[in-house]
C-alpha positions in Angstrom: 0.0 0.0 0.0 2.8 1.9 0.7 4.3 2.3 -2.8 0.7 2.8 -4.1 0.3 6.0 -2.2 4.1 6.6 -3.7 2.9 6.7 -7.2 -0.8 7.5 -6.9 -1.5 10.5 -4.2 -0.2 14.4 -4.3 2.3 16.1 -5.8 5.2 13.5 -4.3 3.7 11.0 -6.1 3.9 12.2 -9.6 7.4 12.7 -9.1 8.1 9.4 -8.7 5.7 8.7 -11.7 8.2 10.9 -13.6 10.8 9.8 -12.7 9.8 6.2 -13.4 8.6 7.0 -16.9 12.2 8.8 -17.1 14.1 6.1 -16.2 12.1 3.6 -18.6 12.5 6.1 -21.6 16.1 6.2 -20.9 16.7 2.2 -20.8 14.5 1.7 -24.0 16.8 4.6 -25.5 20.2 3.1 -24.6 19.0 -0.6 -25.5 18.1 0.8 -29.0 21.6 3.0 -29.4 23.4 0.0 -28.3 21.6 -2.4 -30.3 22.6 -0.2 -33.8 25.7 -0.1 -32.8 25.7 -3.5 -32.8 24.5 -4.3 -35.9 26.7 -1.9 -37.5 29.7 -3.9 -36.5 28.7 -7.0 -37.8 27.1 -5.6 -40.5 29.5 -7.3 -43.1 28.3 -10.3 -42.6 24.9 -12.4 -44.3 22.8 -9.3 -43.2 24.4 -7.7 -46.1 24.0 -10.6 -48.4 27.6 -11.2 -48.7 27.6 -14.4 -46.6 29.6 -17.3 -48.5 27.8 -20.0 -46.3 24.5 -19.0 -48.5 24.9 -21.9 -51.5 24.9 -20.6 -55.2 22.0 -22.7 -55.9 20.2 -20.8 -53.1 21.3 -17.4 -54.7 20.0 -18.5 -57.7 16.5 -18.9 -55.9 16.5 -15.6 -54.4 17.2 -14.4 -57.3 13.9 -16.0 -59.2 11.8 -15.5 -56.2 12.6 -11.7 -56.3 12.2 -11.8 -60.2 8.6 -12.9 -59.4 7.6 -11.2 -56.8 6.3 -8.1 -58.5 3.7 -10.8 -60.8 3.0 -13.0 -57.7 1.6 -9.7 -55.9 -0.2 -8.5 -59.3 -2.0 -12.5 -59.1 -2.7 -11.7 -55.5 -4.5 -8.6 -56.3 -6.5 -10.0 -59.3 -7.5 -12.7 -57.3 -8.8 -10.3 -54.4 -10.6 -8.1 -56.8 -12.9 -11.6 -57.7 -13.3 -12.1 -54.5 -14.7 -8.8 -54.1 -18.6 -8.1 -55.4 
């Protein structure tokens, strides 16, 4: 009960609120700077699609899959718009 009147009742208590929200806003900020710097480090690895464990053959299907992509949406909206009254 203690704690409730902490964050709940008067002035005293939205002070702590503040500070609370504060404190979470600060962690969520330096989780998220860290977290691009971390990625930035590695980032020469298979994120950047430079990764020789990927196979050729699996390159190869990328490649086609991206290639059709573009006419597999265009079937997905043609088949929505017969669906549709």
């Amino acid at each position: 009960m203690i704690l409730a009147d902490l964050f709940f009742n008067g002035s005293q208590g939205s002070q702590w609120q503040t500070i609370a929200a504060l404190a979470v806003v600060a962690i969520a900020f330096g989780w998220l700077v860290l977290r691009g710097f971390a990625k930035t480090k590695s980032g020469a690895g298979c994120g950047g699609g430079a990764c020789s464990a990927v196979s050729k053959d699996v390159k190869k299907l990328q490649a086609h899959v991206k290639a059709q992509q573009p006419t597999l949406v265009r079937r997905a909206c043609l088949a929505l718009r017969q669906m549709i009254p």
